[in-house]
GUVOVO-451811 format. One line per 2 residues: number of its first residue (from 0); their letters; for each residue x, y, z of N, C-alpha, C, CB. Coordinates in Angstrom, 3 decimals. Glycine has a CB too. Example, Ala and Ser with C-alpha at 12.3 -4.5 7.8 and 13.67 -1.06 7.14 Angstrom:
0 = as = 13.190,-5.690,7.800,12.300,-4.500,7.800,13.200,-3.300,7.800,11.308,-4.473,9.046 ~ 12.850,-2.250,7.080,13.670,-1.060,7.140,12.900,0.030,7.870,14.084,-0.598,5.725
// end
This chain:
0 = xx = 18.392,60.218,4.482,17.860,58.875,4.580,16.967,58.538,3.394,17.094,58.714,5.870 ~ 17.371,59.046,2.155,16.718,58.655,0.962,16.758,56.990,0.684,17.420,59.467,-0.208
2 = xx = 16.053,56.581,-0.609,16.415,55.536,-0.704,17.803,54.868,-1.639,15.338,55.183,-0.956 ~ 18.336,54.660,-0.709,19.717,54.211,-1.241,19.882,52.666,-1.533,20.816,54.608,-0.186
4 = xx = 20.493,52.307,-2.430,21.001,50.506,-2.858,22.557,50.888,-2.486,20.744,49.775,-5.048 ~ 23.019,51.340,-1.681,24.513,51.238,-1.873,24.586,50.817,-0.213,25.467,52.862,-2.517
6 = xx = 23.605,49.991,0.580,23.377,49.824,1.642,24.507,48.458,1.940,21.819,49.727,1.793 ~ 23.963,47.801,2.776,24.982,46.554,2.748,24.772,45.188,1.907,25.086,46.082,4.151
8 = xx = 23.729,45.432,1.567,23.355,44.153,0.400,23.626,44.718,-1.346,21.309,43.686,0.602 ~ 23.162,46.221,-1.329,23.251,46.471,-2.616,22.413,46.012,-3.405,24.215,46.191,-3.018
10 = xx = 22.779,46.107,-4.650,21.748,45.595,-6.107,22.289,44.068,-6.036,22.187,46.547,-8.053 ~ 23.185,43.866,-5.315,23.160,42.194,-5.080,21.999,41.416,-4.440,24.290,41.814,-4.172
12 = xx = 21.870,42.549,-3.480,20.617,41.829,-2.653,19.363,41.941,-3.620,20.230,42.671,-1.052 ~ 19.360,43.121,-4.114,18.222,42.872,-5.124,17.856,42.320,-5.767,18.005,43.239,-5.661
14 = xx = 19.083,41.816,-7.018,19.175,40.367,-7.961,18.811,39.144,-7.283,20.669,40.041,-8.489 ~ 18.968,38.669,-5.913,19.347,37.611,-5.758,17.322,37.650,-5.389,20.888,37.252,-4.630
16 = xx = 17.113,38.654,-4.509,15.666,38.638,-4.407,14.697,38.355,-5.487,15.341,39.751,-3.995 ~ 15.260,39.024,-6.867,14.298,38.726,-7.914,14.354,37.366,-8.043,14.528,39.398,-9.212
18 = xx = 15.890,36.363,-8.453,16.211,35.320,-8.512,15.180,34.429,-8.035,17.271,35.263,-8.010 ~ 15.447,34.571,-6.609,14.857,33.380,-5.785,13.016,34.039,-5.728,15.873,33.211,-3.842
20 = xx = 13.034,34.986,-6.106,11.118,35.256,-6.323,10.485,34.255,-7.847,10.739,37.573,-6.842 ~ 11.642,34.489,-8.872,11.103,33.956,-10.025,11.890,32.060,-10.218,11.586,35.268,-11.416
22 = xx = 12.446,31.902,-8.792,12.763,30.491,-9.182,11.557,30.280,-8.146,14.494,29.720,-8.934 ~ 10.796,30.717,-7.138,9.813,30.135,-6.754,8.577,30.008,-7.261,9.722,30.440,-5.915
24 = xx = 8.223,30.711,-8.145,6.728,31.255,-8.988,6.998,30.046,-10.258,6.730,33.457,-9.749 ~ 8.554,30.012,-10.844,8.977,28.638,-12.142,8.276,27.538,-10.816,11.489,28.250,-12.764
26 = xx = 8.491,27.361,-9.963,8.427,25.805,-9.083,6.871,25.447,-8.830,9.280,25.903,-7.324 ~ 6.290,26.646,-8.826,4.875,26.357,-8.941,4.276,25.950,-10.126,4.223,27.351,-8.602
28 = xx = 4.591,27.017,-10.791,4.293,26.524,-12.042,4.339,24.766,-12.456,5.261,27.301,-12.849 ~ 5.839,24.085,-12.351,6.296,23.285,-12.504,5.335,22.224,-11.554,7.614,23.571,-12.374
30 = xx = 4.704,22.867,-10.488,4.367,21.446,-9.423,3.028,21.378,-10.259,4.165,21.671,-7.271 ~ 2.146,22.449,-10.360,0.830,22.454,-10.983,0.833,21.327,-12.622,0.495,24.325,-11.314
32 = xx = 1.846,22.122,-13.463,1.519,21.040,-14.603,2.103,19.449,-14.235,2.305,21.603,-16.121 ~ 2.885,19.059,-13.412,3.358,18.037,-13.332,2.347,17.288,-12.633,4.554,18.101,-12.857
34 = xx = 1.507,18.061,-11.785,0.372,17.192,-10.699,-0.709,16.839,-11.806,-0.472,18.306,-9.170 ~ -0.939,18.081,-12.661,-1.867,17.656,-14.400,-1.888,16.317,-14.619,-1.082,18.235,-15.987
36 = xx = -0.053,16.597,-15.330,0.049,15.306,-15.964,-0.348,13.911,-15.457,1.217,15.211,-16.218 ~ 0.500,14.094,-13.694,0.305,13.139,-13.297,-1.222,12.438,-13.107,0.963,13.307,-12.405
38 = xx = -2.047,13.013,-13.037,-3.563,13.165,-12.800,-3.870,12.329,-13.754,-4.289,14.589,-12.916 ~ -3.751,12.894,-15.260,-4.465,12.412,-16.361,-3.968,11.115,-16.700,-4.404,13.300,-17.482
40 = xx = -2.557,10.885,-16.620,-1.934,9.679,-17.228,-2.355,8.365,-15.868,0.069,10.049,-17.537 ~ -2.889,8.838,-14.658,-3.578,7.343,-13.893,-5.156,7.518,-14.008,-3.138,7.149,-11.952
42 = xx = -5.748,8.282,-14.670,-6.993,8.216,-15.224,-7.856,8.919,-14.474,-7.430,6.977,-15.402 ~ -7.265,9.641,-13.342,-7.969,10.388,-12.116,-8.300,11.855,-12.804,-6.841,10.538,-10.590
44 = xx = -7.366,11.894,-13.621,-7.906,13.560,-13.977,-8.654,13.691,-15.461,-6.394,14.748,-14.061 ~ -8.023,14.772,-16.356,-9.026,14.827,-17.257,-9.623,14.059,-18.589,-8.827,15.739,-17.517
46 = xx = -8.297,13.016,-18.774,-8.880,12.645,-19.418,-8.480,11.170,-19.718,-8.939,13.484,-20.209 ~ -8.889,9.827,-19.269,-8.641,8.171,-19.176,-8.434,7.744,-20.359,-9.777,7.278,-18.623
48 = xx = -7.433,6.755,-20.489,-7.103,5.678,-22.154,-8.031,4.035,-21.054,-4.130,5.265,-22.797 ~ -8.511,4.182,-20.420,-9.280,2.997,-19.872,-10.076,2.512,-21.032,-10.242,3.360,-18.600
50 = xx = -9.797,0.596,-21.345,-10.849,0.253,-22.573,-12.292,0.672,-21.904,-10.831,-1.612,-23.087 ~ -13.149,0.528,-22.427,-14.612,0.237,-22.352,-14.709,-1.058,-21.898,-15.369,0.389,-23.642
52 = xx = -15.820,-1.233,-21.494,-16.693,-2.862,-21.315,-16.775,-3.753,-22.785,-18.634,-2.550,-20.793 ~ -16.956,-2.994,-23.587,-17.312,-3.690,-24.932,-15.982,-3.944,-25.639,-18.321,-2.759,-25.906
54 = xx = -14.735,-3.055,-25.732,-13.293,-3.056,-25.543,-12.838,-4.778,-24.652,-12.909,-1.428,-24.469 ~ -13.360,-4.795,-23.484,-12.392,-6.101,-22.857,-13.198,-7.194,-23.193,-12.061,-6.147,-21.090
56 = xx = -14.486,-7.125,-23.433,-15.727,-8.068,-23.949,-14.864,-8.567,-25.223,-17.450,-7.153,-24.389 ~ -14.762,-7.973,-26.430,-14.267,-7.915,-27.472,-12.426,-8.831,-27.312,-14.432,-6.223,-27.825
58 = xx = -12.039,-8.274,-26.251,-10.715,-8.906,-26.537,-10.746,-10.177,-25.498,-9.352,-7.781,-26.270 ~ -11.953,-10.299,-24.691,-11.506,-11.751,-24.155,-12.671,-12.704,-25.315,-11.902,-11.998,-21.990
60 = xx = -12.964,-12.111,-26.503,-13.708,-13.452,-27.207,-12.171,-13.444,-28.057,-15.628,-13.219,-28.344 ~ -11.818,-12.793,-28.529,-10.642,-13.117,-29.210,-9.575,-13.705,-28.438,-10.171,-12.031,-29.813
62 = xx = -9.402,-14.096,-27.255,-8.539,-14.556,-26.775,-8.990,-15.759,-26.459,-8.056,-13.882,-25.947 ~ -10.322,-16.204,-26.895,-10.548,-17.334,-27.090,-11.421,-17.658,-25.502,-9.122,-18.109,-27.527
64 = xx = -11.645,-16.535,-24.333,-12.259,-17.036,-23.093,-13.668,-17.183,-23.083,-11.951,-16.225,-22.035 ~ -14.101,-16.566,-24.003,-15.945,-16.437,-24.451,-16.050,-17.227,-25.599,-16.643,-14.730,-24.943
66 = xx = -17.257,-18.179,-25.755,-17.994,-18.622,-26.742,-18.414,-18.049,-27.420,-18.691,-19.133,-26.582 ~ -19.163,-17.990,-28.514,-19.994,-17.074,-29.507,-21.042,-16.766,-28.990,-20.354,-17.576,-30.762
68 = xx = -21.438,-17.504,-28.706,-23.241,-17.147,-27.676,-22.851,-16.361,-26.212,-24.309,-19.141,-26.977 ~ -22.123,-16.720,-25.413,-21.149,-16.170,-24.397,-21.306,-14.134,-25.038,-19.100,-17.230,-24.680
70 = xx = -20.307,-14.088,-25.777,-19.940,-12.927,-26.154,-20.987,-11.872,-26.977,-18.841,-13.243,-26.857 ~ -22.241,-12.726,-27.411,-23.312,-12.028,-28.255,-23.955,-11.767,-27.352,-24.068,-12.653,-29.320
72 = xx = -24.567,-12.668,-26.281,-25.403,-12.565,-25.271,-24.838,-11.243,-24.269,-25.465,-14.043,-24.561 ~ -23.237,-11.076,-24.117,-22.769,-9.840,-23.412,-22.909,-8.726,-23.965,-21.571,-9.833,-23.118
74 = xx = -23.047,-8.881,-25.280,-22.587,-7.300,-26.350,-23.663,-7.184,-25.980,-22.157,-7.036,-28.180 ~ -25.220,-7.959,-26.291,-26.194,-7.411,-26.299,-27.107,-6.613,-25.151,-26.625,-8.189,-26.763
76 = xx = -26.186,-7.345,-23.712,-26.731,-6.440,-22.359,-25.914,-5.420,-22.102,-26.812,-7.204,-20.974 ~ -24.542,-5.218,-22.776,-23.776,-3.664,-23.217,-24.155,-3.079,-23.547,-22.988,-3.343,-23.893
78 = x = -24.869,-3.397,-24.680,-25.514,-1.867,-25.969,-26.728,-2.447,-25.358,-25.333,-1.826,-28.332
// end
């Protein structure tokens, strides 16, 4: 009753065990960086492309919705 592979699965059963061990450990892998990505690119994780205050300040005087006094008077309670 040594240990034998010539049982009823064989080194088939063995391969297929490694198989499905290292396609489950790839799937983790795969869920972890994909949950990353997903994280960072809606601004929840490490790192946001969100403008600033002074960013949308800046582009609604250029879009013409702020006055000059409007937009100086904002920069200046920003900074």
């Amino acid at each position: 009753m040594g240990c034998d592979f010539g049982g009823t699965v064989g080194w088939f059963g063995i391969g297929l065990g490694l198989i499905t061990d290292i396609a489950f450990i790839a799937l983790v892998i795969f869920g972890v960086v994909w949950a990353l990505k997903h994280l960072s690119r809606h601004g929840e994780g490490f790192s946001s492309n969100k403008p600033t205050a002074l960013e949308l300040l800046k582009q609604r005087y250029a879009k013409g919705e702020l006055s000059r006094e409007e937009y100086q008077r904002m920069k200046t309670e920003l900074v």
